[in-house]
C-alpha positions in Angstrom: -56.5 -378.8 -15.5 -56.2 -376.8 -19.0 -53.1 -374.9 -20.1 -55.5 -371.7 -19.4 -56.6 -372.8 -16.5 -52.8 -373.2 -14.7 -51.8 -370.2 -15.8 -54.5 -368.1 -14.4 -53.9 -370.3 -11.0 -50.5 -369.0 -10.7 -50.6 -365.9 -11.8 -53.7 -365.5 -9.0 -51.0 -365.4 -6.5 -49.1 -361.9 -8.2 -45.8 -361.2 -9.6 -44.2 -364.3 -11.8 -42.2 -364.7 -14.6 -45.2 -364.5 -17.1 -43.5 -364.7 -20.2 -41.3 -367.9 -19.0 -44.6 -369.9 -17.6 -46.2 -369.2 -20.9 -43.0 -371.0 -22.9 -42.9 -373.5 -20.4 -46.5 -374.3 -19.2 -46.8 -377.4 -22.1 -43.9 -378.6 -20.7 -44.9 -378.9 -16.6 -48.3 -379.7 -17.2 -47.0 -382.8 -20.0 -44.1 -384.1 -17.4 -46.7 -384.0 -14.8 -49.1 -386.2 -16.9 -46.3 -388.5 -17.7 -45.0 -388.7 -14.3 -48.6 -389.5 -12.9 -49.2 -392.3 -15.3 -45.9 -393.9 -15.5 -45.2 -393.2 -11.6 -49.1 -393.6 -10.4 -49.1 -391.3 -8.0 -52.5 -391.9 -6.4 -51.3 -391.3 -3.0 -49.2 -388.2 -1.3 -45.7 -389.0 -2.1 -42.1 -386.6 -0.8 -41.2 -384.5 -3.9 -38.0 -383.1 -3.9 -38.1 -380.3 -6.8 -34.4 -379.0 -8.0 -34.1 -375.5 -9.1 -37.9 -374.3 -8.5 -37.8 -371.3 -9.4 -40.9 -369.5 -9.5 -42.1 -373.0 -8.2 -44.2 -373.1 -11.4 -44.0 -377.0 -11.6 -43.9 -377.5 -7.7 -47.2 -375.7 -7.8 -48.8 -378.6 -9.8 -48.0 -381.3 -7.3 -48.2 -379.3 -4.3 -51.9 -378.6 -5.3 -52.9 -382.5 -5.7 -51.7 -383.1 -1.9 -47.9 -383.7 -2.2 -45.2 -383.3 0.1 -43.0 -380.8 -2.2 -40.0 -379.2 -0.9 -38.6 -376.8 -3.6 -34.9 -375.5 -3.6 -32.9 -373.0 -5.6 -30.3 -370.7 -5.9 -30.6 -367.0 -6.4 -33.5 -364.7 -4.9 -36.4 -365.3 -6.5 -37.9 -368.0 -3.8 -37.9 -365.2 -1.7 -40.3 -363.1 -3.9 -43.7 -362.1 -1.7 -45.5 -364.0 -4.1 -43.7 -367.4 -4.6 -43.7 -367.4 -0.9 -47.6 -367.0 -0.7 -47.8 -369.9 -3.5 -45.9 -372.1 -1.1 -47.9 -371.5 1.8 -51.2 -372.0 0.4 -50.1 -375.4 -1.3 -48.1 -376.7 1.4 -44.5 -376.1 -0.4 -41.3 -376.2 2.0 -38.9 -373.6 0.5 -35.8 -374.4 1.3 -33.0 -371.7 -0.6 -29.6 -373.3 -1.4 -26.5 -371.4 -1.7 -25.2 -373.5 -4.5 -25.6 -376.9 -6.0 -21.9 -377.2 -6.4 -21.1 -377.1 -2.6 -20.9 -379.2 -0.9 -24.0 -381.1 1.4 -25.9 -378.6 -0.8 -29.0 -380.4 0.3 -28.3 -381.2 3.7 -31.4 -379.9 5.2 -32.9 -382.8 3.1 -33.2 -385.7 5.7 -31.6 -389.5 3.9 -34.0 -391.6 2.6 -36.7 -389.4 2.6 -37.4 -388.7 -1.1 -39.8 -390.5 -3.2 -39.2 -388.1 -6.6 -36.7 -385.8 -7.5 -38.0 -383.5 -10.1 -34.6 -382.5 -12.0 -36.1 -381.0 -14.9 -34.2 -378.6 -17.3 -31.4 -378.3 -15.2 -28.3 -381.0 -16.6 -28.1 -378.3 -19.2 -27.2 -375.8 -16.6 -24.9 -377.7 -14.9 -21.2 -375.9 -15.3 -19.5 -377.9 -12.7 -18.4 -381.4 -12.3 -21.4 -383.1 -10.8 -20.2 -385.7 -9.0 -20.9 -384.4 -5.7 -24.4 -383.2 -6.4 -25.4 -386.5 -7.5 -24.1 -387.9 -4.4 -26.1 -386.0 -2.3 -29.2 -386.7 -4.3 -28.5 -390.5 -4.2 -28.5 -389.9 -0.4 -31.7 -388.0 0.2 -33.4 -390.7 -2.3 -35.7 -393.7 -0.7 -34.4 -397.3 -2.0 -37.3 -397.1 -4.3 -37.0 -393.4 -5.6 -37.0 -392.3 -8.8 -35.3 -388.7 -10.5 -37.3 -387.1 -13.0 -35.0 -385.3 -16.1 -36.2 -383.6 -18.4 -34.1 -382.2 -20.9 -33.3 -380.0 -24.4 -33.1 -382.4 -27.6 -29.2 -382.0 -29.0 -30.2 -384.0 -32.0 -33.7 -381.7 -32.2 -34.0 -379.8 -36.0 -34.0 -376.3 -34.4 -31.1 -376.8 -32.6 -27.0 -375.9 -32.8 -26.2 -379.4 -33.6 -27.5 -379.0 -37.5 -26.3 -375.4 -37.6 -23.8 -375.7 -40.8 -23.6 -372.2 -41.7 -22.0 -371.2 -38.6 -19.8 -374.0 -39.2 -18.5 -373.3 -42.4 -18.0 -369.2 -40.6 -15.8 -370.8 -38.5 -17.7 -369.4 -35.4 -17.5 -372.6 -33.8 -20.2 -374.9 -31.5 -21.8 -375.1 -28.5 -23.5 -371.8 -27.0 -23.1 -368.5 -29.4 -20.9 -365.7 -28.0 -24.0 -363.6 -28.3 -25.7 -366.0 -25.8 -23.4 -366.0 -23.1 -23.2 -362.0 -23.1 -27.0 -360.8 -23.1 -28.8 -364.0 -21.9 -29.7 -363.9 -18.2 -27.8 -367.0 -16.5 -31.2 -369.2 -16.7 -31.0 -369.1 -19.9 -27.6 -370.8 -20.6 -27.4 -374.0 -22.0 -23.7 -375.0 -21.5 -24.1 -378.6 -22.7 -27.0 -379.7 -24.3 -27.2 -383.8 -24.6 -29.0 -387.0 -26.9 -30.8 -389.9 -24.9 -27.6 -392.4 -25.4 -25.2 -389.6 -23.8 -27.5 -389.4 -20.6 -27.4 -392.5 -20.2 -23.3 -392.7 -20.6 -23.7 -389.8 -18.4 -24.8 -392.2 -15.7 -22.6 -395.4 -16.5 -19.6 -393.4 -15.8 -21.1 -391.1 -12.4 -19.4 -393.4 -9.7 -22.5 -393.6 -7.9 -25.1 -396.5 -8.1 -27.6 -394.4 -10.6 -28.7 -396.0 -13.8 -31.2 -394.5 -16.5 -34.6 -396.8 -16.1 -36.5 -395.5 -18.9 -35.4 -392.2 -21.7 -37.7 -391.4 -24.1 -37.6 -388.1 -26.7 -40.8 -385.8 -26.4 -42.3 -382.3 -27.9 -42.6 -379.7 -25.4 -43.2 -376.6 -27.7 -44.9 -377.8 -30.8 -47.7 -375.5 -30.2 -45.4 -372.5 -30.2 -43.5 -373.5 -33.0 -46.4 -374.2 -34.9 -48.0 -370.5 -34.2 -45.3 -369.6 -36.9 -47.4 -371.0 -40.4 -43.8 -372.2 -42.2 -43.5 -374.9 -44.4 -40.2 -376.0 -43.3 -41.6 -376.0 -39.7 -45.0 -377.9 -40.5 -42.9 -380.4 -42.6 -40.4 -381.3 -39.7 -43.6 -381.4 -37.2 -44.6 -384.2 -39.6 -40.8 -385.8 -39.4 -40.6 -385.8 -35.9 -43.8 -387.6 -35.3 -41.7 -390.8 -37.3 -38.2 -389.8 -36.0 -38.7 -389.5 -32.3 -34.5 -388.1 -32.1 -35.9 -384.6 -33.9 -38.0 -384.0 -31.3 -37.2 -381.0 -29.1 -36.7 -382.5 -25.1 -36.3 -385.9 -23.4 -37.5 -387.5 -20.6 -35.5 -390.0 -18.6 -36.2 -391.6 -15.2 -33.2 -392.5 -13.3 -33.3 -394.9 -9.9 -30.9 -396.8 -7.6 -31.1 -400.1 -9.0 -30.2 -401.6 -11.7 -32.9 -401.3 -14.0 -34.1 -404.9 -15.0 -35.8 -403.9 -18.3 -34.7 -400.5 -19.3 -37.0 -398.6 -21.5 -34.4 -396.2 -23.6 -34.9 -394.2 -27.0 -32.1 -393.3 -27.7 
C-alpha cells in the first residue's frame, strides 16, 4: 500500500484529522513494515492499540485481518466516522476514561494480547506509570511483545541542542508557548534517548525489559520539502549517526531478553 493510497483509504470513510495523518502517515505505514518483518505476522494475531485516536494506525492492521482493539481517552472514538472505520475492519473500540486510573484496561481479558502498539505515547505520559504498565503486563500473552515508538531527544531539530534559549535563560524541556496554545496531543512532557528507555524499564518494578531499540526517520520526507543546506547536510549526518535521527523504535517483552538488540 502507497503513502497515497492509505490516505485516500481513510479519508474514504469522512471526517479525520487530515492534517495529522498527513505528518504521521510515514510513520504508521514504516512501524507497520517493521513490525511485520521483525514480528512476522503472517497469521491474525490480538492487537491491543494504546491511544488510537483517529485509529489511523489500527486501520492498517485491522484491514490485513487482525484482531485490533483500539482504546483512548477523550471523544474522538466516538466520531461517526472512526466508528464506521472500526466496523468495516473489524476494530473493537473500547473508550478509556484515563490511563492513570486504575484497571484502566480492565475490559482487556489477561493473557490475551499478542502486540501492544504503544506508539508516540511515553512522551505523553504526565503521571507516574507504574500502574499502567502493570495492567499492560497483565493483558500481555507470555510471549507478547509492546511496540514504542518514540520522539528522538538526542535528534538535530530538537530542544536538547537548543543553546540560544539556554544562554536566554528560558530554560528546557517544553516552551511556555507550547503548553499554552498547543492542543493536549501535542505536548511532549518528556522526550527520551534509546539508553534512558531502556533505564526506564530496569527501574519499572515489573518484569519488562527492552528486547530490541533502534533510532529511525519518520519525517525525512517533510523535512526535506524545505531545500536548506543545513537540513540536506544533517539528512546526510544522520544516515552515519543513527542518535540524530528523529524517533526510536524499541520492542519491549516479559522475558529477559537473551540477545538484546539496542542502539542506544
Amino acid at each position: 500500500m502507497t503513502k497515497d493510497e492509505y490516505i485516500k483509504q481513510v479519508q474514504a470513510f469522512g471526517q479525520t484529522d487530515d492534517n495529522y495523518l498527513e505528518w504521521h502517515a510515514d510513520r504508521f505505514l514504516i512501524t507497520k513494515a517493521i513490525v511485520d518483518n521483525r514480528l512476522r505476522l503472517q497469521a491474525a494475531r490480538a492487537i491491543f492499540d494504546i491511544g488510537a485516536h483517529w485509529l489511523h494506525q489500527a486501520y492498517l492492521y485491522g484491514v490485513d485481518g487482525h484482531q485490533v482493539i483500539a482504546t483512548d481517552v477523550g471523544g474522538v472514538l466516538a466520531v461517526q466516522s472512526v466508528q464506521a472505520l472500526a466496523r468495516e475492519n473489524g476494530i473493537q473500540i473500547q473508550q478509556s476514561a484515563g490511563f492513570d486510573r486504575q484497571g484502566a484496561f480492565a475490559d482487556v481479558a489477561d493473557n490475551s494480547i499478542d502486540i501492544v502498539l504503544f506508539t508516540e505515547i511515553l512522551e505523553h505520559i504526565t503521571f507516574n506509570p507504574v500502574e499502567l504498565w502493570q495492567e499492560i503486563h497483565r493483558l500481555m500473552k507470555p510471549d507478547a511483545v509492546i511496540v514504542i515508538t518514540t520522539p528522538n531527544y538526542y535528534f538535530w531539530q530538537s530542544r536538547a541542542w537548543a543553546f540560544s534559549r539556554f544562554i536566554k535563560r528560558m530554560g528546557g524541556g517544553i516552551p511556555v508557548a507550547d503548553i499554552i496554545k498547543q492542543v493536549t496531543y501535542g505536548h511532549h512532557w518528556k522526550e527520551y534517548s534509546a539508553r534512558e528507555i531502556v533505564r526506564y524499564f530496569e527501574l519499572l518494578p515489573i518484569p519488562l525489559y527492552v528486547d530490541h531499540a533502534e533510532y529511525l526517520s519518520f519525517n525525512t520526507a517533510h523535512r526535506l520539502r524545505v531545500p536548506k543546506w543545513t537540513t540536506s547536510l544533517f539528512h546526510k549526518l544522520e544516515k552515519q549517526l543513527p542518535i540524530l535521527r528523529d524517533s526510536i523504535y524499541l520492542e519491549v517483552r516479559r522475558c529477559m531478553p537473551h540477545n538484546k538488540s539496542t542502539s542506544q
